[in-house]
Each structure stands twice: as structure tokens, then as C-alpha cells.
BAZA-718913 format. One record per residue (C-alpha): residue in one letter; x, y, z. Coordinates in steps of 0.02 Angstrom, whole numbers, plus 32768, in hexadecimal, padded with zeros to 4 digits. Layout:
<kelums>
AXYZ ...
</kelums>
This chain:
<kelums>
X1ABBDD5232EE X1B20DD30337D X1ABEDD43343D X1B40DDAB34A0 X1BA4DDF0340A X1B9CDE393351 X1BABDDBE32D3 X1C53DD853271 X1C05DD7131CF X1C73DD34312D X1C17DD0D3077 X1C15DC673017 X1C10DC8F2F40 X1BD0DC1D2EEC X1BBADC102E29 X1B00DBDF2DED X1AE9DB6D2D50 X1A4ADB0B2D1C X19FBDB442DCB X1A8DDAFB2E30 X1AFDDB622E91 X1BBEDB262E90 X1C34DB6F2F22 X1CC8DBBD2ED4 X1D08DC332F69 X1CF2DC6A3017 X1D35DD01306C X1D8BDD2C3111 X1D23DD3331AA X1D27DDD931E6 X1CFADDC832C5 X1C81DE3F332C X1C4DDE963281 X1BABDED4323D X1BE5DF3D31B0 X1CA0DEC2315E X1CEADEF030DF X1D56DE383095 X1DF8DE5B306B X1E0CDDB03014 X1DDADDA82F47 X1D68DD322F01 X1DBDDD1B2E4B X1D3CDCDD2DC4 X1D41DCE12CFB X1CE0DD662C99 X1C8FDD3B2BEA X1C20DDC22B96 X1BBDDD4F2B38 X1B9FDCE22BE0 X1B0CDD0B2C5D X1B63DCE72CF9 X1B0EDCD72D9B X1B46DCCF2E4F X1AF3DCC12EF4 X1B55DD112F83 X1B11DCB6303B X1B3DDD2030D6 X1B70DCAF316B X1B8DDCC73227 X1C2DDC6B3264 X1BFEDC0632FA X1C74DB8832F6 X1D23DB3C32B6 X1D1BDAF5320D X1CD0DAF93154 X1C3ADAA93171 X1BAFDB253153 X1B29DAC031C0 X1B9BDAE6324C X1B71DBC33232 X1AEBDC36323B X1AA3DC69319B X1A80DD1B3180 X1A2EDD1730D0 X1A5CDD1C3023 X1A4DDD742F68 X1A7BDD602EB9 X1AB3DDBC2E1C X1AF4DDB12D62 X1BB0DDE32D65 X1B7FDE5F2CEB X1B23DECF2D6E X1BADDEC22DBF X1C3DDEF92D40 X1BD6DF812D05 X1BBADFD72DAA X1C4EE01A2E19 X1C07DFB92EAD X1B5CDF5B2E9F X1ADCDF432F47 X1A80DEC32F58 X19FDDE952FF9 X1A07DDEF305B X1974DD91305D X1957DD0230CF X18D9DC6D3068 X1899DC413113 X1886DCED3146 X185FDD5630B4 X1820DDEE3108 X189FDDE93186 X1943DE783168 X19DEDE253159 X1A3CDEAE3110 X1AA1DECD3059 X1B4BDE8B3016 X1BA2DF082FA4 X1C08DEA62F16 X1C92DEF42EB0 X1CFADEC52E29 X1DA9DED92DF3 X1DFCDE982D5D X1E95DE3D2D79 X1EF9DDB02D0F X1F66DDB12C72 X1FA6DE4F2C35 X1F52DE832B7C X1FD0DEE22B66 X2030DED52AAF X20DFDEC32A7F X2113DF2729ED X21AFDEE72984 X2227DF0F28FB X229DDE8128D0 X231FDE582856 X23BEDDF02844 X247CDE3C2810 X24FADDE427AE X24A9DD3027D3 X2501DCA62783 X24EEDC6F26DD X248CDBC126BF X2465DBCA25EA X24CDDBDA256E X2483DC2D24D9 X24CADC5E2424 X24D1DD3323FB X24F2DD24234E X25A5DCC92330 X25BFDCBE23F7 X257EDC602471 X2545DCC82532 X252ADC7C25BF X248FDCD32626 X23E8DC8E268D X234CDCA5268B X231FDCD6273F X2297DCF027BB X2262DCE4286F X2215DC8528DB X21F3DCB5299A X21D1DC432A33 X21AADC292AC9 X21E6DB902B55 X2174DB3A2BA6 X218EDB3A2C53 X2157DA8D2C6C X21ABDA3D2BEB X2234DA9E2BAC X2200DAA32AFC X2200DB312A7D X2143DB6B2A59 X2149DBDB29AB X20DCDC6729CA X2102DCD92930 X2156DCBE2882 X219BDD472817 X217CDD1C2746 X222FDCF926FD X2282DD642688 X22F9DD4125EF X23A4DD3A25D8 X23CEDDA42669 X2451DDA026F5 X2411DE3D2741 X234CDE80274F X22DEDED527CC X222DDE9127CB X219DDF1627F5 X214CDF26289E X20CFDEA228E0 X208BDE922983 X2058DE0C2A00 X2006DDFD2AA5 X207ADDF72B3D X200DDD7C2B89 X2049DD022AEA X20F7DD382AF2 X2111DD152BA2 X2079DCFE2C07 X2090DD9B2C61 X2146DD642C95 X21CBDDE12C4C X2252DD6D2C77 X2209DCE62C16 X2284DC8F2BAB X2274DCBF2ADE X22C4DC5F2A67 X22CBDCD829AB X230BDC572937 X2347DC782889 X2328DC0527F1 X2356DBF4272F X22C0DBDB26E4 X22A0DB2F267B X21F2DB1725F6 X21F4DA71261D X21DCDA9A26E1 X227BDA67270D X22CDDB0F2754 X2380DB092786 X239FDB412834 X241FDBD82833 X242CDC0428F4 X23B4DC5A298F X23D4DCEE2A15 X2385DCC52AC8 X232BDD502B18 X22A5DD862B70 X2220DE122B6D X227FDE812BE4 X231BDE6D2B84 X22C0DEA32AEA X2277DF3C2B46 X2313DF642B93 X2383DF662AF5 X23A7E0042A94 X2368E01D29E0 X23DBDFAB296A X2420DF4329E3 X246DDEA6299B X2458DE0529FD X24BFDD6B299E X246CDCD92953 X24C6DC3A2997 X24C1DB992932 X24E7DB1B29CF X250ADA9B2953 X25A2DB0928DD X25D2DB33299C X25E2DAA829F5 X2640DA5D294D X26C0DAF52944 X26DBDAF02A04 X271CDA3429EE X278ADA522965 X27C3DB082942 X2832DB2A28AE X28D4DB4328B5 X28D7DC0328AE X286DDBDA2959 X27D1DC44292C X274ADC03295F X2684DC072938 X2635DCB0297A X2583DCBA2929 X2515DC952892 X24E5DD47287B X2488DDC828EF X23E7DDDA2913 X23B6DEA92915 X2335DEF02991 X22FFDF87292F X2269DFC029A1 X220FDF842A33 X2188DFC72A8F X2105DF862AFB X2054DFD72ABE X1FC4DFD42B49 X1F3DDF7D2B27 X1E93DFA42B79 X1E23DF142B9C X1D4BDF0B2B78 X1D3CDF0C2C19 X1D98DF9B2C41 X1D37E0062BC8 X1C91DFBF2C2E X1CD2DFE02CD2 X1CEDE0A22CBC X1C33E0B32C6B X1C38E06E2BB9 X1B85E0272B8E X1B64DFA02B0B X1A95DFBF2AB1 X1A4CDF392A51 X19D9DF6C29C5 X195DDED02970 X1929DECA28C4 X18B1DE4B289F X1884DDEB27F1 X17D5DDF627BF X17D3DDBE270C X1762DD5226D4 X17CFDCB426B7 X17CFDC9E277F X1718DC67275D X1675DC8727A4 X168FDC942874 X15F7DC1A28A2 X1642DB882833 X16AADB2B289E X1736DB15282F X175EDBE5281F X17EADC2E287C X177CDCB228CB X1704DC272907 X16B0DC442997 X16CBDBB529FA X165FDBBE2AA2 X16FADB542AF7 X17A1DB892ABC X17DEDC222A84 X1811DC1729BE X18A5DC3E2961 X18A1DCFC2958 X1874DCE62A19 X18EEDC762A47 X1971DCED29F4 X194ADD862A3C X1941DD492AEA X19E9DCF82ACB X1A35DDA62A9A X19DADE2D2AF3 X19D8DDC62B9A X1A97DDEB2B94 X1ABCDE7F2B60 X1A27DEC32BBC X1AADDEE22C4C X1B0FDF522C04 X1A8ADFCB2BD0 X1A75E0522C58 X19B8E0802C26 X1986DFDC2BEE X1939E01E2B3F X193ADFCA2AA7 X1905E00729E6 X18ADDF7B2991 X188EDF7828E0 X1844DEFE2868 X1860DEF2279F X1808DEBB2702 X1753DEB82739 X16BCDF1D270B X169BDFAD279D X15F3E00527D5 X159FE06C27C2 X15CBE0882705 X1606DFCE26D9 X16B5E0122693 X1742DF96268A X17C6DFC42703 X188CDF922722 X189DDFE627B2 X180EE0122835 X17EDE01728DD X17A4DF7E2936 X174DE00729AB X16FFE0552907 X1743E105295D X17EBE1502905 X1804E1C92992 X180AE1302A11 X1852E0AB29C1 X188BE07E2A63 X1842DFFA2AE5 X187BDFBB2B9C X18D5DF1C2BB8 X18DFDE872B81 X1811DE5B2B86 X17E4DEFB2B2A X1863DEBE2AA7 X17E7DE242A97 X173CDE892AB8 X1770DEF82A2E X1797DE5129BA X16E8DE0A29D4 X1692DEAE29C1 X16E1DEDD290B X16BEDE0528EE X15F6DE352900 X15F4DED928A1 X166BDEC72806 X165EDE442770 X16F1DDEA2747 X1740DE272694 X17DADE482656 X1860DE40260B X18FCDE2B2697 X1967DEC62695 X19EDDED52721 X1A1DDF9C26E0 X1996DFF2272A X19BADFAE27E3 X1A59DFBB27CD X1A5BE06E27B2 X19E2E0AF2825 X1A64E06328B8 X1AF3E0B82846 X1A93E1682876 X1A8EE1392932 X1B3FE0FC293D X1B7DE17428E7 X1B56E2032985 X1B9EE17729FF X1C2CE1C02A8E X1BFBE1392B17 X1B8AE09D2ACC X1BC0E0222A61 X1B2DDFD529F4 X1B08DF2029C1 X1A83DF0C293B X1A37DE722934 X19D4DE3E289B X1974DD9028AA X194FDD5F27E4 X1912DCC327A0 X1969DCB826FD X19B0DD192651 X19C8DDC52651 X199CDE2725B4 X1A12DEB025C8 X1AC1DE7225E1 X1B3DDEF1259E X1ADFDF7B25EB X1AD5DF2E2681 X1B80DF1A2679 X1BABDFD82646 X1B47DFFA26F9 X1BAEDF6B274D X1C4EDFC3271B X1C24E069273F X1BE9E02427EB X1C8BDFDC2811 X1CE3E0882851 X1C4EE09C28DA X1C18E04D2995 X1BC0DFCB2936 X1BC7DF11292F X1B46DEA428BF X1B05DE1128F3 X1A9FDD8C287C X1A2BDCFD28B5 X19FADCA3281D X1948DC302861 X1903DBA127E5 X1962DB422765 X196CDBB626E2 X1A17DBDB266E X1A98DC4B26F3 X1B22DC45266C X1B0FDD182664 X1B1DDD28271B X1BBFDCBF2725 X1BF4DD4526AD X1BB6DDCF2716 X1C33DD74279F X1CC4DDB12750 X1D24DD2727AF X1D90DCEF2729 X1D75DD9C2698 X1D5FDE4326D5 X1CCADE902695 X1CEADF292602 X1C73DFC525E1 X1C31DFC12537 X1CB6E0612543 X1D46DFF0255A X1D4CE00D2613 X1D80DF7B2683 X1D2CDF6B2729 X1D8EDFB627AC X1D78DF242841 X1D01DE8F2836 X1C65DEBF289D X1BEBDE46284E X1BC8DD8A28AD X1B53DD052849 X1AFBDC7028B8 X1A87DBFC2874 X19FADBCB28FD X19F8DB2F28BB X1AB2DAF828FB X1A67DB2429A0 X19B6DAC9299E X19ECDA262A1E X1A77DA892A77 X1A76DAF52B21 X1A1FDB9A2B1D X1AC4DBF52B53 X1B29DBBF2AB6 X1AC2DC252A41 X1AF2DCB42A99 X1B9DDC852AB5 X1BB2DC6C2A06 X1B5ADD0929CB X1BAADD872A3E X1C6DDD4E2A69 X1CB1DDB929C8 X1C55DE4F2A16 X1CE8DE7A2A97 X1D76DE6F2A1C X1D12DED1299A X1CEFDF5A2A0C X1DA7DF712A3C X1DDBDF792984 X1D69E0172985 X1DA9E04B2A02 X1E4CE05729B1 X1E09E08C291B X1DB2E122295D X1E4BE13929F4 X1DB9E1342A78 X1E16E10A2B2B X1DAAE0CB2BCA X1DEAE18A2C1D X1D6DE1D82B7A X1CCDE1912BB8 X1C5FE2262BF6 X1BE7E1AE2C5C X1C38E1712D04 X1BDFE0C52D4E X1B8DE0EB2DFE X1B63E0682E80 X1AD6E0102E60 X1A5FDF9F2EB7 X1A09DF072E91 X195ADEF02E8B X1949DE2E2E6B X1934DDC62EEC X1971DD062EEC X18F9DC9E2E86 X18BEDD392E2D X188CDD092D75 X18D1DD7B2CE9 X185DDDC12C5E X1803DD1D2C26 X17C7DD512B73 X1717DD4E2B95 X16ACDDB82B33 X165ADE312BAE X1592DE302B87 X1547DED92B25 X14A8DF342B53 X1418DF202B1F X1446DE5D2AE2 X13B3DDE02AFD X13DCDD672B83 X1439DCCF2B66 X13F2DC492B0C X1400DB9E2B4C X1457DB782ABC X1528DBB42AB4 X1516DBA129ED X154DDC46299D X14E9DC9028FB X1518DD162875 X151EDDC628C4 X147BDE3D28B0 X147BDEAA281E X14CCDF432854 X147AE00D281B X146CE004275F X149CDF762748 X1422DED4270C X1415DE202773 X14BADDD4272B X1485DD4026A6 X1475DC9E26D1 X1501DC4F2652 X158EDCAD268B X15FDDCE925FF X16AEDD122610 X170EDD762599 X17B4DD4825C4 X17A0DC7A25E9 X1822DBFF263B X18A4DBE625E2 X1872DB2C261B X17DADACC2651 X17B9DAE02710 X180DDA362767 X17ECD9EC27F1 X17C4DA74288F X185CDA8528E4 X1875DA4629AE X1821DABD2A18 X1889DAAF2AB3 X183DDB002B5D X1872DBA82B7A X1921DB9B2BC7 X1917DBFA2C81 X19D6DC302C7A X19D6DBE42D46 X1926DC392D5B X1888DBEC2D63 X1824DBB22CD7 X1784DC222CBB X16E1DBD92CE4 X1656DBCD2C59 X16D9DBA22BB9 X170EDC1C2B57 X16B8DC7D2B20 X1649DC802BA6 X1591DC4C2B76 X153CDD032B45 X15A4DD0B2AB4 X15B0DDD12AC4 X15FDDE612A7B X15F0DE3629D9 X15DCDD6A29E6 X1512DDA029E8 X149CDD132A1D X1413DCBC29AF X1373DD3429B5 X130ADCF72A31 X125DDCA02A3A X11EBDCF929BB X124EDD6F294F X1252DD14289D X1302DD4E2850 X12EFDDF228B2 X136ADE33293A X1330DE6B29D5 X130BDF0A2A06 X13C8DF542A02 X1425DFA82A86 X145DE06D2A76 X14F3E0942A12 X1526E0B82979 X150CE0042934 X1467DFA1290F X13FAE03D293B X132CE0292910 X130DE08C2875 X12FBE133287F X1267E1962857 X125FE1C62783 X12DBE1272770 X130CE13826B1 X132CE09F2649 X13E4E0EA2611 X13FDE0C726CF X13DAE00726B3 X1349DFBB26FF X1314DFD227A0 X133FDF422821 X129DDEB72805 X120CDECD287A X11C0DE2E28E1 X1145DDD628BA X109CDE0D2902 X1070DDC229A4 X1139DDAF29CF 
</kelums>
């Protein structure tokens, strides 16, 4: 930028929430230099279950001082810190507002994790000879013993006082035990300082809560580390000490210790981090099963959950974009199965718990986060809600996938309205799921009786195989929509996806998978989004051969599909609410995640792929003609009644 030199660019981060950009870092200018590269760090947080945005603006120093009116600017470009942590180094071009055609070059962005150690602290403790507190009667003679146990903690620094991080359970009439191994995270135990003070104090244990104090050993976690197998470290009761060093008896021994306190075994374990795992080429695959039993209701009455409301996405909606627009990033190919359960399916009218929402079981599969929603509307227009709800079926066919896994980790995401009617085997699959890449994730819409998914939580009981099995890690996450119906778009999917990253490291340690074992190796990648760039809106994508749009937005009852008869005009539904419809829930706007709002509402006003319009001017209860495909074809030539009758004519003169 500068006349009679090159320019001495430096960057200004800044982090981007509700459409407002917030500086949290600048770099080093770098002088006479078209091609830096910054040597100082911009440090932020990272949160898989957050989409966070930054904008990066290139300046020209031209001047002393931080004001930014005072420099050149060169252009700027955003980015999710996702696209950034899953590529070794991520490109993205400069663009000028004022100059958009203009070249202003590219800023490369990488990331490095840095912080608290995750490693883990393995101990085995126990206490020698510690003193006596109880006496208690052996037959004709009385003992004197304790009832000991441990408590570790740490000092604050600020403070001074002792912070219990870990308690060993006591143990009966014992001087002497050895508790088993237990570990902790270093960055508990000392905050990443191995000189930390740690105070291991030793107590006789009371029912009534009132423990008496028998004495503590001061270390630290390099001490521990440091000290051989069995080393004894004395427990010092400053009160008996301080007492016997003011009056020693008169054989002039004084107080030496309360007992000892026995290191057994120390070892620090590494821990790997999520993060780690995504860095070297890990991927994370979201798979959507959707509920289309018949107790949602009938999607043109305003009060169903698959409603389809011409200005705000609904629940199902509302909870896919919350999920998929997240995880979306770490998917390298951007392809996502969708299924949907418990409706009737063409051509032969069958009840299904487990089909595809493209109707095609070879590709199951669709691209990004808008075909996830294309492929929701077009199954909405072609099935007919049924029922019962059974989870097994989904479960299972993600079971297969996950089960040939070496470099994805998979996240099913089921979005029911209500009761299931197949709970133990659901959670038989659940169970035999919980060895595998898989995490389960449950977003209950309506008002209807969650008690069984609460179950399915296994927060509080681990879930058992009808075999007697218990689950081997908890991999299944319950959220009710409607705790989320008045509150900030993001906190669904905060709340739906922060167990994923600790449940994929306990598979990892379950199947011994390291970061070193992943066969794909991330590349550098570069960004294609330009600032103000809106992400996939939602919007149903308009099918051939559809009339034009009425004037009208108003949605009516999908057109009969091949062999199948107009649908009734009393809708009947097998499988009812388990309640009478209430009041139709808020409808808030479709939340733009810092992007901008989609003209034309949501969805937009042709109603397409699968939201199919009122027939237009003329045909009485008769589609129009239909587009190719292998749904709502004319009737073929020698149409036979076992088919079903053929599609209605119009009326002469139409």
C-alpha cells in the first residue's frame, strides 16, 4: 500500500457474535513485507459445540499508534474456528467491501493447541502404623485402632487455603491399608505446576461427620513422581507436635509422627485431547433420523411439529440446523445419511422404522447441511405419518456403519416427538453401541411424556442388556426443545453436543485408538466464503415440473403419490398424541448464526420439494401435470386397479 515501498502489513482478530465483531488480538507489524509470516500468537478458547467466527482485517502501518483510522487497509476475511482446527493450515482471500473485485491477497491461519496439561495422575496410597483414635472391645479386651482414609488438597495460591480435590472411602478398624489406584487430572492437582504445594491429610472416620484429624504429609506432584515405589512420607499432627515440643517427657523423647503415609505407585498417564485427535485427521459424521409417526399431526395444521410454517423453520428444522450446522465442519466430504421412521413409504405403502429420506438405499447419503433439509421436506410430501416410535431400527443401521470406522467418529441424531414403543430393545442396541465411534443424541419436540428418554440418559443408572450387560460408556444425550423455545439459538447446540468430546475420548480408550493411528492426514485447505456470505438457509429448493407459485404461501396436503389414492379429508392417525395439541409453540425467525437472515421467510414462498403448492386455477382436486421421476408419474398405459387408481383427470375445459 505504501507509494515508494512494500507494505508493513500486521492483522487485527476479531471474534464475531450476533453480527458484531469484538477485537481480541493484533499481531506484530512485520516492515517492507509482502509475503509476513507473525511470529506473535493470537490465543482464543475452543468449544466443539460453539460455532465460532472470526474476521481477520489486513492493515498497512502508516503511522505510530493503535488507531486503525490512522493505516491503510488491505482487506479482510472470515471463518468458523472449526475450518481452521481441522485443516493443517487454512487460506482464505482478502476481500476489500469497497473494492470487491479488486486482489488483495490471502491470509493463511493456523492453529496450535496450547494451555493446561490433560494429562492424568495415577496413584496408589495408603497409611502405616497411623495412630490409634477408637477404642473398641475384641471379645473380653478392649483395642485401640481407627478407622482411616484420605483426603488430598491443593493451596490456593491466593489465599493460602486447602482446596480438597479427592477423598479416599474410609476403612474399618485399621492402622495400616493401601487403597486401590484412582486417578486425577494434573490440571486439578496442580494447575500444571509440579511444584504446587499438596497437602494428603489423614482422618479417623466419624458417622456423625465429625472425623478426627490424625495428621498430613506436604508434597507436591514432583515429589510424588520422584519417589521410589513404597516410599513412606510421615503424617504430622501439628497440634500433638507443637504440644510434645513444649513439654517433652522426662525420658526426653519427643513427638516424631502420627503414622506414615505410603506412596505405592505413581505414574503420570498421557492424556490426548479432542482436539488432538481432530488435528491429525479424525472426522466427526452426523447421521439424522427423523420422527414421522402420526402423533406429530397432520403438517398443514399449524399446531404439528412438522408444520410448515412459510416464516420460521419448525422444530425438526430448528434442530437439525442447530446440530448439523456444527458438526458440518468436521466432515471432510460434507455427506450426510438421513433416515426417517414410523411412516408409511411408496411405492408399496409398507410401514417402515428405518428408511431413507432419499427413498434410494444405495445413496442414503446427501450434501450439506441444506440437502439434510431438502431431503426432510421431500420424504414430508411423499410418506404418511404412522407409527408406532421405535428407536432400534436407527439405532442399528448406524451400529453397521460404526462398526467399519478407523478414522470418523459418528453422532446420530434422532429428533422424536414423544414415547417410544420399544424400550428394552432399544436399549439392548444402545448397549451394544456403546463399544463403537458412536454417540446418540435425542431432541425430544412438543410436550409429550420424555420420562423414557431421561432413562435412555443413563446419567444417574447405567443402562443393562436384557443379557445382563452394562453399557460400557454413556454415549446417549436427551434435550427437550422445549427448555430451549425463548433462549439463544446457540444453546441448543451447546447443550446437545458438549458430552460429544469426552465421549469420544472414552472410546478412544476403550478401543486404544491414538491420534498417530489415524490413516487420513488433514491437508491445507482454503476457504471459499467470503465475509457476509450466508450459510445454507433451509430453503426448500423448487422441483420440476411444479406449477408456479400461487399468490397464496398457504401449504395443502401433498398429491397422491403412484398407487396410492388422494389422502382423505378427516385425517386419521393410528398412533394419536398422547395429549391434545396446545397452543402452537413461538416461531422465532430463523437465527443467522452472525449471517444474514434469508429473504422471502422460511420457507421461501414456492413451498417445494415436497411442501407442494395448492393446484392451480382449474384443476378440481387434481394435481398438475407431474414432473419426471419416480414419484407422481401419469398413469401408465393398461393401469390395473391392484395398482390403485390412476391420479384424477381435470375437469373438461381446464
Amino acid at each position: 500500500m505504501d507509494t515508494l515501498s512494500k507494505s508493513d502489513p500486521f492483522i487485527v482478530v476479531y471474534s464475531i457474535h450476533n453480527n458484531n465483531e469484538y477485537e481480541i488480538g493484533r499481531t506484530e507489524t512485520v516492515m517492507d513485507n509482502l509475503n509476513p509470516t507473525f511470529a506473535k500468537a493470537i490465543e482464543v478458547d475452543y468449544c466443539f459445540e460453539v460455532n465460532q467466527l472470526f474476521s481477520f482485517h489486513v492493515y498497512d502501518q502508516d503511522a505510530p499508534g493503535a488507531d486503525l483510522a490512522r493505516h491503510d487497509f488491505i482487506g479482510k476475511a472470515q471463518c468458523s474456528l472449526a475450518e481452521i482446527v481441522t485443516s493443517a493450515a487454512h487460506t482464505l482471500t482478502l476481500i476489500d467491501p469497497k473494492k470487491p473485485s479488486a486482489s488483495r491477497g490471502t491470509v493463511t491461519i493456523r492453529a496450535e493447541e496450547i494451555g493446561g496439561s490433560m494429562d492424568e495422575l495415577s496413584l496408589t496410597l495408603g497409611v502405616k502404623d497411623v495412630d490409634p483414635m477408637n477404642s473398641r472391645m475384641f471379645g473380653f479386651m478392649s483395642k485401640k485402632t481407627s478407622d482411616p482414609f484420605l483426603e488430598i488438597c491443593k493451596v490456593s495460591v491466593e489465599t493460602n487455603a486447602h482446596i480438597p480435590i479427592h477423598r479416599t472411602n474410609h476403612v474399618t478398624k485399621k492402622l495400616s491399608h493401601t487403597w486401590p489406584m484412582f486417578s486425577k487430572k494434573l490440571s486439578t492437582l496442580c494447575g500444571g505446576d509440579f511444584d504446587r504445594p499438596l497437602i494428603i491429610k489423614c482422618y479417623d472416620w466419624e458417622d456423625n461427620g465429625s472425623h478426627q484429624y490424625i495428621g498430613s504429609a506436604h508434597l507436591s506432584v514432583n515429589t510424588i513422581l520422584n519417589a521410589q515405589p513404597g516410599t513412606l512420607f510421615p503424617l504430622i499432627n501439628e497440634e500433638k507436635k507443637a504440644k510434645a515440643d513444649r513439654h517433652p517427657n522426662k525420658k526426653g523423647h519427643t513427638y516424631q509422627h502420627s503414622g506414615n503415609l505410603v506412596v505405592a505407585a505413581a505414574q503420570q498417564v498421557k492424556q490426548r485431547s479432542f482436539l488432538e485427535y481432530v488435528q491429525t485427521g479424525f472426522e466427526v459424521s452426523v447421521s439424522v433420523a427423523i420422527d414421522f409417526t402420526g402423533s406429530n399431526g397432520k403438517p398443514e395444521d399449524p399446531r404439528s411439529l412438522h408444520y410448515r410454517d412459510p416464516n420460521a423453520p419448525n422444530a425438526y428444522l430448528r434442530a437439525i440446523m442447530a446440530v448439523c450446522d456444527i458438526v458440518a465442519h468436521y466432515d471432510s466430504d460434507k455427506m450426510f445419511p438421513v433416515y426417517g421412521f414410523g411412516a408409511k413409504v411408496p411405492p408399496n405403502n409398507q410401514v417402515s422404522h428405518c428408511f431413507p429420506c432419499t427413498f434410494n438405499e444405495q445413496e442414503d447419503e446427501v450434501e450439506g447441511v441444506q440437502g439434510i433439509v431438502n431431503a426432510y421436506a421431500n420424504a414430508l410430501g411423499r410418506v404418511q405419518l404412522w407409527g408406532p416410535t421405535l428407536f432400534e431400527h436407527i439405532i442399528r443401521k448406524c451400529t453397521e456403519k460404526a462398526k467399519t470406522s478407523k478414522s470418523t467418529y459418528y453422532i446420530l441424531l434422532i429428533i422424536t416427538d414423544g414415547v417410544i414403543n420399544d424400550t428394552q430393545q432399544t436399549i439392548n442396541a444402545i448397549v451394544e453401541a456403546s463399544r463403537l465411534p458412536l454417540s446418540i443424541i435425542i431432541i425430544g419436540v412438543g410436550t409429550a411424556d420424555f420420562s423414557t428418554m431421561d432413562k435412555l440418559d443413563a446419567d444417574t443408572q447405567p443402562l443393562r442388556h436384557s443379557n445382563g450387560q452394562i453399557m460400557s460408556r454413556d454415549i446417549v444425550q436427551f434435550v427437550p426443545m422445549k427448555d430451549f423455545e425463548r433462549r439463544p439459538y446457540g444453546d441448543l447446540a451447546k447443550e446437545t453436543l458438549h458430552e460429544v468430546p469426552g465421549q469420544f475420548l472414552e472410546w478412544t480408550k476403550i478401543a486404544k485408538v491414538n491420534p498417530s493411528d489415524c490413516p487420513n492426514k488433514r491437508g491445507v485447505t482454503t476457504g471459499a466464503m467470503p465475509p457476509g456470505q450466508p450459510p445454507p438457509t433451509g430453503a426448500m429448493p423448487p422441483v420440476a415440473g411444479q406449477p408456479p407459485p400461487p399468490t397464496t404461501t398457504a401449504c395443502t396436503a401433498p398429491y397422491p403419490a403412484q398407487g396410492q389414492p388422494p389422502p382423505p379429508q378427516q385425517y386419521s392417525q393410528p398412533y394419536p398424541q398422547t395429549q391434545p395439541y396446545g397452543a402452537p409453540p413461538p416461531q422465532p425467525g430463523y437465527p443467522s448464526q452472525g449471517y444474514p437472515q434469508p429473504s422471502g421467510g422460511y420457507p421461501p414462498a414456492n413451498c417445494s420439494a415436497g411442501y407442494q403448492q395448492p393446484p392451480p386455477q382449474g384443476y378440481a382436486q387434481a394435481p398438475p401435470p407431474p414432473p419426471s421421476g419416480a414419484y407422481n408419474q401419469p398413469a401408465p398405459q393398461g393401469w390395473q386397479a391392484s395398482n390403485g387408481p390412476p391420479p384424477p383427470t381435470a375437469p373438461p375445459g381446464a
